[in-house]
N, C-alpha and C positions, 0 to 999 in steps of 0.2 A: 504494500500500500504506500501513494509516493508521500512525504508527510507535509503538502498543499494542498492535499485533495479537500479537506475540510474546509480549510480557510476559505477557498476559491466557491465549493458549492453554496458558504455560509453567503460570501460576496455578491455571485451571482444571484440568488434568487432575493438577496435582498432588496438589490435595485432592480431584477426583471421581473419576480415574480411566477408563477404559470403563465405562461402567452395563453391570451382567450384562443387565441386558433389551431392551439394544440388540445384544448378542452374541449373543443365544439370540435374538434376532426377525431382525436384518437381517444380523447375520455382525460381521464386520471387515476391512477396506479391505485388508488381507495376508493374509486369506483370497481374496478377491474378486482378488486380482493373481493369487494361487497358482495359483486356478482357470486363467485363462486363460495362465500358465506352463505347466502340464499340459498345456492344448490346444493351445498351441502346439508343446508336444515332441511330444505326439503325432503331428502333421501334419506335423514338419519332421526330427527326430531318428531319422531312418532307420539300423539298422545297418548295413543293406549301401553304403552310400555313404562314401564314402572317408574320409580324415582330413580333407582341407580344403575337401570339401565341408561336413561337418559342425559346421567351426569358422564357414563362412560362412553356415549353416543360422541356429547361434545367433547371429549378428551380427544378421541376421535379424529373426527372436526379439525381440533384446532392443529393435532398434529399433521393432518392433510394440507392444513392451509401455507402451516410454519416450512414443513418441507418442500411445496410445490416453490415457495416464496424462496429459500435457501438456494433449491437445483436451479432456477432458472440465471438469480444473481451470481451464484459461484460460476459458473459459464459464461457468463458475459466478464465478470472479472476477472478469471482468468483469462482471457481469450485478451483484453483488452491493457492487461499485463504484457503481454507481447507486442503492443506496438508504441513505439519512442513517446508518444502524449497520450495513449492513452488513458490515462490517468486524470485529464482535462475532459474527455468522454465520461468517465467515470464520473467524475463533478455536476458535467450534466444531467445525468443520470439519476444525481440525486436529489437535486432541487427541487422535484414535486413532491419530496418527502420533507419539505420545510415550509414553516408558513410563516413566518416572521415578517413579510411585505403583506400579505393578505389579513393578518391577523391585526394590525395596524390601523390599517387602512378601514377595515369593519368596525373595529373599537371607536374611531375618531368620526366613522358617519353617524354613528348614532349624538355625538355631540350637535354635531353639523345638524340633524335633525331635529333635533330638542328644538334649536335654534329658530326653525320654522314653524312647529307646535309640537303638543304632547302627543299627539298621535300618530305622528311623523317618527319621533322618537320612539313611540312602543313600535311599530314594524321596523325601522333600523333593526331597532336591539331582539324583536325574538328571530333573527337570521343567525344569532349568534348563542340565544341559550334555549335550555329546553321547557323552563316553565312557562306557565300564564301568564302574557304580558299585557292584557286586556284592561287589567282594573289596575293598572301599574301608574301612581303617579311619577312627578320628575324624580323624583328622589328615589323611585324604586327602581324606573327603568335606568338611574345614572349607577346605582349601587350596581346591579344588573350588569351593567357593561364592563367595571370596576371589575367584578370578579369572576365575571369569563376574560376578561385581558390576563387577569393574572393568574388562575389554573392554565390556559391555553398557554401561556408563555413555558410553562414547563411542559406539558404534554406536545403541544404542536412544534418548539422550536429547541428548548435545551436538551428535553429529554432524544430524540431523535439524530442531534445535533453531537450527542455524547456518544451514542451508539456508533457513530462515523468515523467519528474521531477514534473509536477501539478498533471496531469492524468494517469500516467502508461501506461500500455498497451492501453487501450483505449485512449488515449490521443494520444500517438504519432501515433495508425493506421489513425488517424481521420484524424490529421494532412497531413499524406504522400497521404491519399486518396485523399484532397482537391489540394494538391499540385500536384496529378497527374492528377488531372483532368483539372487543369489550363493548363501546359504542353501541355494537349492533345488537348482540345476544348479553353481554353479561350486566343483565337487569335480574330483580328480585322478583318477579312477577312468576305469574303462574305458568306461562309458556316458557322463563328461560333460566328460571331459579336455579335448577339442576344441570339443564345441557349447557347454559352458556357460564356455570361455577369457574372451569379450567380456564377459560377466559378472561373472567377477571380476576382470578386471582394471579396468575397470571402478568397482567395488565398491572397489578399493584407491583408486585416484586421489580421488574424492570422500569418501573417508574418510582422508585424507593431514592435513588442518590441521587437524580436528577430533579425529584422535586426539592429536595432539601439544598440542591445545589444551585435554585433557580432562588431561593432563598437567600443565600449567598450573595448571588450575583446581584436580584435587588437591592440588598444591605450596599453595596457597593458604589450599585448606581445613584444613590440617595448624593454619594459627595458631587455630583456633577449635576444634582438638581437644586433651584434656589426649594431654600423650605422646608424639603425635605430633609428627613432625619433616619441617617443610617442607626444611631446606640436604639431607638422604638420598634425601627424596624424588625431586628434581630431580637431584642427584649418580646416584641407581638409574636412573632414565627415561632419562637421558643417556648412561652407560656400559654400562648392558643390553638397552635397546630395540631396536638394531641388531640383537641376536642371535636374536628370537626370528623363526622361520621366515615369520611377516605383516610387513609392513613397517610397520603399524598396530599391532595388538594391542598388543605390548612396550610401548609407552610407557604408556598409564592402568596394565598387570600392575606395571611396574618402578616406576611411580610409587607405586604402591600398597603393595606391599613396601616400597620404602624406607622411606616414610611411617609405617608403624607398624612395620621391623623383623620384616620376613617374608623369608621363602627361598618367591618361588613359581618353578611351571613344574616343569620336571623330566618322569622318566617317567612314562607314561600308558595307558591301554589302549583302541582304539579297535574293534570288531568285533572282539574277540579280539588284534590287532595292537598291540602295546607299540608307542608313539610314544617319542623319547625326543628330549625339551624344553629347550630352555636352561633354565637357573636366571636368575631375575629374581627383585635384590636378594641380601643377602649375610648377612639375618639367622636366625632359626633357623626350620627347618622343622617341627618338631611345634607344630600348631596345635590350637586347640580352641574350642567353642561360643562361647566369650568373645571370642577374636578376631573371630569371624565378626560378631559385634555392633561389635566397634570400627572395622570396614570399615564397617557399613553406618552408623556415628557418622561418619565419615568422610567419607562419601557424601553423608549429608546436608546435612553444613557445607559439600561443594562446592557442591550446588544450590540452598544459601543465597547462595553466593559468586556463583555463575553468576546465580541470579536479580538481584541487584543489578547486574551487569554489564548484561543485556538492560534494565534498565530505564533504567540510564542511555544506554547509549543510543539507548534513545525518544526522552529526554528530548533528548539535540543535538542528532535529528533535528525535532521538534518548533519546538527553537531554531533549525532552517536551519543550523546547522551541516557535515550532510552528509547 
């Protein structure tokens, strides 16, 4: 693996993005898993079969998904090992497995939105979470946007971003398959409590360093924003992370709050059903447009922060270092 291959795919899709005309012609590589997630429940997620046949169904599953994901990336890496840049292929190759341009750009339309009215603002932001965003005032839908920037920043961009940096290409497809397959099947509910278990749990273990490490990186990015405060940050992650029902999540939500002085979490409405959420951080909970900017000011300065970190160390593996 050449040791730019990170830097360059973190680079590249930061400022390109997905091109829409590679979405609208060939799809995206978490659409293409989805699909065969689907086919696989279809063929294996029988309701008449028992509880633990159905857990061993999706075990299954998930190792169908995990190996087709592994044979297809170790061939193309290999293969692409062999030619002088290939390893700039490789980079390409990876970028639809990062969302750090797209995950930005969704956070900050929902401000833009608010901007125009309240209900501009709830359709922005339920593009980006899964509750009710109907009876969602400004405060609810800014809080809303506040804590899908900062769980996504670990799942969509460090966590996947760290897999690369170990594994390359196979590393981070691994990664986005696992993660898409939580998404899809590893819910509590009555269809996927048991088949899509492996999945998330799963999905938790490989997202374990990287959320705590997205934690980090906020605490970080706090010195390069006015306001914010890196010692609340890491004091919020620390003392509130624990609480939140993911063993992940908590830490970037609690980092995130503390950092700028937010109360997130709390109650929520999911298919009609009030969830009710720790509180992460201890600051105040009416939020508004402006906030929603200073998270994604926020954001940025960590994936300034993170992007110097991946480069250097290219740079000691280069040196033989490790």
């Amino acid at each position: 693996m050449h040791p730019l291959l990170a830097p360059l795919a973190f680079l590249l899709e930061r400022f390109l993005g997905y091109p829409k005309v590679l979405l609208d012609s060939v799809g995206h590589p978490v659409m293409w898993f989805g699909r065969l997630i689907e086919a696989l429940e279809v063929r294996l997620n029988k309701p008449e079969r028992t509880d633990t046949e159905r857990q061993q169904a999706g075990i299954v599953a998930l190792i169908a998904l995990l190996a087709a994901t592994l044979v297809v990336t170790l061939v193309i890496a290999r293969f692409l090992a062999l030619l002088e840049y290939g390893w700039v292929v490789e980079a390409l190759l990876a970028v639809p497995f990062l969302a750090q341009k797209q995950l930005g750009e969704m956070v900050k339309a929902v401000a833009d939105a608010l901007g125009v009215s309240l209900d501009a603002g709830r359709e922005a932001v339920s593009h980006i979470v899964g509750r009710d965003t109907r009876t969602l005032d400004e405060s609810g839908v800014s809080r809303a946007a506040v804590e899908s920037l900062a769980e996504n920043a670990s799942d969509g961009v460090i966590a996947p971003l760290f897999w690369l940096v170990l594994f390359g290409l196979p590393g981070i497809a691994l990664y986005k398959a696992i993660n898409t397959a939580d998404s899809m099947i590893g819910h509590m509910d009555e269809r996927y409590r048991d088949y899509g278990w492996a999945s998330a749990k799963l999905d938790d273990l490989v997202n374990w360093i990287p959320a705590r490490l997205t934690a980090v990186l906020i605490t970080a990015g706090c010195f390069f924003v006015p306001g914010a405060s890196p010692s609340s940050a890491w004091k919020a992650a620390r003392r509130d992370a624990g609480g939140h029902k993911s063993p992940n999540a908590g830490w970037p939500e609690a980092a995130m709050a503390g950092a700028l002085g937010f109360a997130l979490g709390g109650p929520r409405e999911y298919d009609g059903e009030t969830v009710d959420l720790p509180t992460m951080g201890d600051g105040r909970r009416q939020l508004r447009a402006s906030d929603v900017l200073r998270s994604v000011a926020l954001y940025k300065a960590m994936l300034n922060v993170t992007l110097v970190l991946v480069i250097v160390i290219a740079l000691l593996r280069m040196a033989g270092h490790f």
